[in-house]
C-alpha positions in Angstrom: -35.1 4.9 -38.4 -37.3 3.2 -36.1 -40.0 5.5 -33.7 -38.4 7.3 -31.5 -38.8 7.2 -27.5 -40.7 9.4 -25.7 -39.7 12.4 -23.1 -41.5 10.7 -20.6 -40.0 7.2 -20.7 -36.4 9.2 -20.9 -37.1 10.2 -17.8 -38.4 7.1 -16.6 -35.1 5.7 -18.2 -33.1 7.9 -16.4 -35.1 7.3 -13.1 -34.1 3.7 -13.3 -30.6 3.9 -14.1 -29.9 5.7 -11.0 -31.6 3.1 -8.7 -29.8 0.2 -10.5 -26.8 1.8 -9.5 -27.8 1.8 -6.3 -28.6 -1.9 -6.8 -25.1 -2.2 -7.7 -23.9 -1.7 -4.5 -26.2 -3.2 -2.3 -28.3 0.0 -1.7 -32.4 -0.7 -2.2 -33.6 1.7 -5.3 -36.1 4.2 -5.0 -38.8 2.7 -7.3 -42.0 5.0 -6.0 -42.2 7.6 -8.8 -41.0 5.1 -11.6 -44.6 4.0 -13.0 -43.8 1.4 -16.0 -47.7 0.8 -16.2 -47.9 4.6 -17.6 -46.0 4.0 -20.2 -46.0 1.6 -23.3 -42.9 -1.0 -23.4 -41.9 -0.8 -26.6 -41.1 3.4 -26.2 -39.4 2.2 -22.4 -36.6 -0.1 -24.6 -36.5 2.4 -27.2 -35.3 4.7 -24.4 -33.4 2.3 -22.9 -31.6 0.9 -26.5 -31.1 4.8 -27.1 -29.3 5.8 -23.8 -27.9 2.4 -24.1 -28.2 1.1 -20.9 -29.6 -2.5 -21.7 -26.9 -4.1 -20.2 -27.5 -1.7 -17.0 -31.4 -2.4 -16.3 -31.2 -6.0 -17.0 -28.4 -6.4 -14.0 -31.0 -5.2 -11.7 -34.4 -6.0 -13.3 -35.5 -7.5 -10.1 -34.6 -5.2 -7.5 -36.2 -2.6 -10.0 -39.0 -3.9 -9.9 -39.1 -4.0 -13.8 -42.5 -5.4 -15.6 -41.9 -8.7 -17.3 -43.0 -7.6 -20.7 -40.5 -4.3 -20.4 -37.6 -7.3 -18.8 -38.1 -9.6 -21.4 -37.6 -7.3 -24.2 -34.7 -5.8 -22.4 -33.3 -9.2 -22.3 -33.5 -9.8 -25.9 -31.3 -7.1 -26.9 -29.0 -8.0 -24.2 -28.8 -11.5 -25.2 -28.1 -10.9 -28.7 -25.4 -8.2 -27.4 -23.5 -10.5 -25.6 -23.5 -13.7 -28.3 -21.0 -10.9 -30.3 -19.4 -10.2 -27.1 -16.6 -13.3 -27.7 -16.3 -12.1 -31.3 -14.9 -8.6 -29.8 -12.5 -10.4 -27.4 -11.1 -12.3 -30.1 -10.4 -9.2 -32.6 -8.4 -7.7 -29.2 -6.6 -10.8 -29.3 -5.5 -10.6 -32.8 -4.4 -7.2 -32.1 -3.0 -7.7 -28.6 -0.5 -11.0 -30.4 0.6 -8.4 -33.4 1.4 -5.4 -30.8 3.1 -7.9 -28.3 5.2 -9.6 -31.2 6.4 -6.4 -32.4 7.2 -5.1 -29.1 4.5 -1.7 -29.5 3.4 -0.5 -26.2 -0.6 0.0 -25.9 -4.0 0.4 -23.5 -6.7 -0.9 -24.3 -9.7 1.6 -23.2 -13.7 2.0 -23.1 -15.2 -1.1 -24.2 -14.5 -4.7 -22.4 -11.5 -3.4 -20.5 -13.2 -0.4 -19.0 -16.2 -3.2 -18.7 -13.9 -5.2 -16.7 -12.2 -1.9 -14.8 -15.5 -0.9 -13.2 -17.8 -4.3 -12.9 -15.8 -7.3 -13.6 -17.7 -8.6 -16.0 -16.8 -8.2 -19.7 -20.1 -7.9 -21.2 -21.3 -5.0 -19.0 -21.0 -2.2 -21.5 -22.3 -4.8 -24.4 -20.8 -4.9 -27.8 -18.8 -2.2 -29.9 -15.6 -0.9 -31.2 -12.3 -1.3 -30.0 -10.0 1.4 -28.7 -6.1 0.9 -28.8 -4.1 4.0 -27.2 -0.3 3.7 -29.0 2.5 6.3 -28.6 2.3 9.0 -31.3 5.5 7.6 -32.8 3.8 3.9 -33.0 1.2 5.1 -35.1 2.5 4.7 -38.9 4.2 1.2 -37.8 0.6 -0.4 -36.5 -1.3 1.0 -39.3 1.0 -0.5 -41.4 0.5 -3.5 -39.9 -3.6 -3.5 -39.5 -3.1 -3.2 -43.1 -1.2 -5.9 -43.4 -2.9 -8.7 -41.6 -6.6 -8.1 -42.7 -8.0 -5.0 -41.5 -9.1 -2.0 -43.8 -8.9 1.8 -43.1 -12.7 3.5 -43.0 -11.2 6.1 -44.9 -8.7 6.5 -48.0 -5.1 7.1 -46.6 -1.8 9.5 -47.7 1.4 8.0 -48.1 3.2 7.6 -45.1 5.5 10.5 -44.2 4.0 12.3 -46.7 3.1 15.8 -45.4 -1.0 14.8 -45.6 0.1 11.9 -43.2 1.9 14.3 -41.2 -1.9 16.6 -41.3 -3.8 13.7 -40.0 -1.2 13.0 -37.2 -1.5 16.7 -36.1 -5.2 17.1 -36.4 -6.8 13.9 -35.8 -6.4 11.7 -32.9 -7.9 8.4 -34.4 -8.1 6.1 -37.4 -10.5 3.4 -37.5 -9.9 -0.3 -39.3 -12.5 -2.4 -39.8 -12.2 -6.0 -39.0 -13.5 -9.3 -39.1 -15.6 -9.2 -36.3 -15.5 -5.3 -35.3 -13.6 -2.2 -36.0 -10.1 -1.3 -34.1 -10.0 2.5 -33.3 -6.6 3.1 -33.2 -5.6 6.4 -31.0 -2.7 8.3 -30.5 -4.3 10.9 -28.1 -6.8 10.0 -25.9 -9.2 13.4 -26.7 -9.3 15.3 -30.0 -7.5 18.6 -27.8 -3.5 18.3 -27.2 -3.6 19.1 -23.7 -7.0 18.6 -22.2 -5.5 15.0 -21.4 -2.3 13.1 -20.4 0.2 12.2 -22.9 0.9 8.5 -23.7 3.9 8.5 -21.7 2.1 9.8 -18.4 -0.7 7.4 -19.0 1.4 4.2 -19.5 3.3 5.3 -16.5 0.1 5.2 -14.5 -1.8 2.1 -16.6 -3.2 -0.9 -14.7 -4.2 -4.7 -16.0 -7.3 -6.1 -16.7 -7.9 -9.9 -17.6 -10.0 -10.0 -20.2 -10.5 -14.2 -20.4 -7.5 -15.1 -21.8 -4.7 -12.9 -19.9 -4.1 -9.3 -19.0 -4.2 -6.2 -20.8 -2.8 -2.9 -20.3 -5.6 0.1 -20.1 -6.1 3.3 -18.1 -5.0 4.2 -14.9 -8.1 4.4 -13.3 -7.9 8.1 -12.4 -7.1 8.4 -16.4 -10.0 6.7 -16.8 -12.2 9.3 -14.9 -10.8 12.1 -16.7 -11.2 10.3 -19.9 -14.9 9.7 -19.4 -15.8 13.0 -18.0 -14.3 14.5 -21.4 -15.8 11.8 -23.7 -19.5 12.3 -21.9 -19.1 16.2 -22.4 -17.8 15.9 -25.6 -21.3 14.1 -26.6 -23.4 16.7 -24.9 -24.3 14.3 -22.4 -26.7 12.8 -24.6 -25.7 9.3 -23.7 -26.8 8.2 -19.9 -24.6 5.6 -20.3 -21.4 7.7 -20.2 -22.9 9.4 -16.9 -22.7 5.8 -16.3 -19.1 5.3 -16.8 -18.2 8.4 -14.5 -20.2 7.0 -11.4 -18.4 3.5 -11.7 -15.2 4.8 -12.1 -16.1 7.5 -9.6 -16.4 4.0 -7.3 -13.3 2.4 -7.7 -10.8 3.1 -4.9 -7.9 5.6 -5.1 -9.4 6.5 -8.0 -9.0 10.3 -7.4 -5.2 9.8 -6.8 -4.1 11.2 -10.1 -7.6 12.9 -10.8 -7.2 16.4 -11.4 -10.8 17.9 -12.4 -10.7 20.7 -14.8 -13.8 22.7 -15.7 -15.0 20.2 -17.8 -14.6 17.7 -15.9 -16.1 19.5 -12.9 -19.4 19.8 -15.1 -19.5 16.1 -16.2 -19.4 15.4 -12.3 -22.2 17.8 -11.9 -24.6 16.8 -14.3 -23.4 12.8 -13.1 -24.5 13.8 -9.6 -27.7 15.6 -10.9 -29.1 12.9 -13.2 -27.7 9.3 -11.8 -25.6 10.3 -8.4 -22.5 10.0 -7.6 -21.2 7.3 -4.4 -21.1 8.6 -1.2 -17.4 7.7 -1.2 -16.5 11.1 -3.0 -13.8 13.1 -1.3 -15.0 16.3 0.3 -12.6 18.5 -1.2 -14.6 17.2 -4.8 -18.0 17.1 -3.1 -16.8 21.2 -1.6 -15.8 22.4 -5.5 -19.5 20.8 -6.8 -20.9 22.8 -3.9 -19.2 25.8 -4.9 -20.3 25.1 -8.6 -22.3 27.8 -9.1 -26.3 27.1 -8.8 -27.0 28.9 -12.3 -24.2 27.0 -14.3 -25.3 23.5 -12.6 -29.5 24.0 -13.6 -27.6 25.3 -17.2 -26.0 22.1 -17.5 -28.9 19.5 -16.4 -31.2 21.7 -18.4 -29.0 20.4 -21.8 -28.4 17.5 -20.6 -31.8 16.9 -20.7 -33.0 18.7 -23.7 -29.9 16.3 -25.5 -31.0 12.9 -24.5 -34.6 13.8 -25.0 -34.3 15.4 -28.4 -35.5 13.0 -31.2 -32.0 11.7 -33.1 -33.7 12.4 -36.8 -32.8 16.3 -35.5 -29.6 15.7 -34.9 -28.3 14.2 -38.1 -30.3 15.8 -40.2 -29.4 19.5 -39.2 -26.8 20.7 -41.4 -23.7 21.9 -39.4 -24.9 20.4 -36.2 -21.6 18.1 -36.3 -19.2 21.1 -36.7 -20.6 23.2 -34.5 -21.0 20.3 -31.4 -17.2 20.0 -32.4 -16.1 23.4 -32.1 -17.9 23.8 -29.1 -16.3 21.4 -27.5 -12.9 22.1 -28.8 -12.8 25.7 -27.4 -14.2 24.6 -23.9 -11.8 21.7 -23.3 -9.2 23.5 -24.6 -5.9 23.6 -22.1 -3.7 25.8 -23.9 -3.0 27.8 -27.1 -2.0 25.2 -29.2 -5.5 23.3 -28.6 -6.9 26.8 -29.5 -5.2 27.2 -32.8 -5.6 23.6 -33.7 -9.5 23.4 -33.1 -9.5 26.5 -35.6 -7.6 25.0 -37.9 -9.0 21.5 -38.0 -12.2 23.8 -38.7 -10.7 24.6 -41.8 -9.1 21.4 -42.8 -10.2 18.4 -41.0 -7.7 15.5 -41.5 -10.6 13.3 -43.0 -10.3 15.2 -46.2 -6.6 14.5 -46.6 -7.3 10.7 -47.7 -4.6 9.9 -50.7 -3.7 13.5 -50.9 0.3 12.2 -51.6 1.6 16.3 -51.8 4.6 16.7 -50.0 4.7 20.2 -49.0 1.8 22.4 -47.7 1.6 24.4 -50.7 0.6 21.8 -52.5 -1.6 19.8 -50.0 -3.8 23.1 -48.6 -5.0 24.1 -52.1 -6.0 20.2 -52.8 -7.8 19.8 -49.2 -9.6 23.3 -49.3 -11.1 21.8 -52.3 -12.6 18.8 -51.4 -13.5 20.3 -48.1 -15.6 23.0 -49.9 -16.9 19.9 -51.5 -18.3 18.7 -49.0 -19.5 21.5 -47.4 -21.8 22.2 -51.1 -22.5 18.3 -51.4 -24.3 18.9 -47.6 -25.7 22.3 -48.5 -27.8 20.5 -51.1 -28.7 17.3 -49.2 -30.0 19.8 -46.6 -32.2 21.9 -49.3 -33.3 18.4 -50.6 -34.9 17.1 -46.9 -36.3 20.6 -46.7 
């Protein structure tokens, strides 16, 4: 693991990436407090590679005001970002051609097409994964079909139909596939909670196209979108600036809060947006009243973690035993939005679907026994890994 960034260029970090957005739109940045001398460039791209928001400070270097050292390392990364960039867009076009042919309705989401959604350019969230939304009931027939034409589950798989299948389905809401040139995340909810979010049919009802190069692709409506990435950034623990990122542009785009309808959580991932990057001047008053009405105490609480999460060094985070579970559960119980997403974040405590991987049992009775075990597994495999690096 390479040396991790400092507090201090965090914050510079953070600094910056609200006056780029304000770059964005024509605004001149506030660069007075933002001293790049004080700090030493190599620990300013660490911060900026760890909040991931190359892509962000290179768009504006100039009207930053960004030191030509700090801009030319910046633009290194970017550079070799963008090269895999292509790469990406052609695994979505492998997938797009085999969900078209077979007549499988999708949206594409996060990556290029939310890219493209918010900036129009396709680079402007850099390389990663794919995500692919299909209806619930779509799910066995494109796995199936990854299989079949090259890609490769991350994880061992059950049979089909068989009642571990039927586990994953109910607890899990993704199933990644490597490929050739990156790895397809195939969803069948957009969130790991039931009810926090739309269902497929209320999202495809509401999607939009994007033209990513070679034709248009289904993704999220963009108030979807909004709800999505509040979620996905409090889901993290706002550690990532970048997903406060995602919230502003969206926050942007017009008619946008049409079909947005903030819960709590996404109430807070507005607040701490506002607090730590802003939010446009465009937002509606009856939003800007309920962040008014947020109270004082709960909005220092949340830029307070916020904080403390993007500044904490990452060696803590994966090396504290538990610290997964526990940001899961977390999370789970405050997103929550009924009883069902209640008694299934307990339960995926218990038996996460990732332990279910060729588990062919066709009745509970069978399966539970076999997934408690390896699940106790792992939990004494980590136990002693932790007493190891201690």
């Amino acid at each position: 693991m390479g040396v991790e960034p400092t507090r201090a260029a965090t914050r510079c970090v953070r600094g910056w990436a609200r006056g780029a957005l304000l770059s964005e739109v024509g605004r001149a940045p506030y660069v007075g407090s933002w001293d790049a001398a004080a700090h030493d460039p190599a620990d300013l791209v660490g911060a900026a590679v760890r909040q991931r928001l190359v892509e962000l400070l290179c768009g504006q270097a100039d009207p930053l005001g960004l030191p030509r050292e700090l801009g030319a390392g910046l633009g290194e990364i970017r550079a070799a970002s963008r090269a895999l960039v292509p790469l990406q867009l052609l695994e979505l076009a492998r997938v797009r051609d085999l969900l078209d042919a077979e007549g499988v309705r999708y949206l594409v989401f996060k990556g290029p097409a939310l890219a493209a959604q918010t900036t129009g350019d396709l680079g402007a969230r850099g390389f990663g994964d794919l995500d692919v939304l299909v209806d619930p009931r779509s799910v066995e027939k494109v796995a199936a079909m990854l299989l079949t034409h090259g890609w490769s589950s991350a994880v061992p798989l059950p049979s089909p139909g068989s009642w571990a299948w039927q586990r994953i389905l109910r607890s899990s809401h993704e199933l990644t596939f490597a490929g050739s040139a990156c790895s397809v995340d195939l969803h069948w909810r957009l969130d790991t909670t039931y009810d926090a979010l739309p269902a497929f049919e209320d999202l495809w009802e509401r999607r939009m196209l994007v033209d990513l190069g070679d034709g248009p692709v289904p993704t999220l409506g963009p108030g979807d979108a909004l709800s999505h990435a509040c979620l996905n950034a409090a889901k993290d623990e706002w550690r990532w600036l970048r997903n406060l990122v995602d919230v502003h542009r969206l926050a942007r785009i017009e008619h946008v809060w049409d079909a947005f309808r903030p819960g709590r959580l996404q109430l807070h991932a507005l607040a701490v947006t506002d607090a730590q990057v802003g939010l446009p001047e465009s937002l509606p008053a009856d939003v800007r009243g309920r962040l008014d009405r947020l109270r004082s105490r709960t909005a220092t609480r949340l830029v307070a973690a916020a904080e403390r999460a993007q500044e904490r060094p990452m060696r803590t985070l994966q090396e504290a035993p538990g610290s997964a579970t526990t940001q899961f559960l977390r999370y789970q119980l405050a997103a929550s939005a009924s009883p069902r997403d209640v008694r299934r974040a307990l339960g995926t405590l218990v038996l996460p679907g990732r332990v279910l991987g060729e588990v062919d049992a066709t009745s509970a009775w069978v399966g539970v026994p076999v997934g408690l075990g390896r699940r106790l597994g792992v939990l004494a495999r980590r136990s002693r890994d932790a007493g190891r690096l201690s």
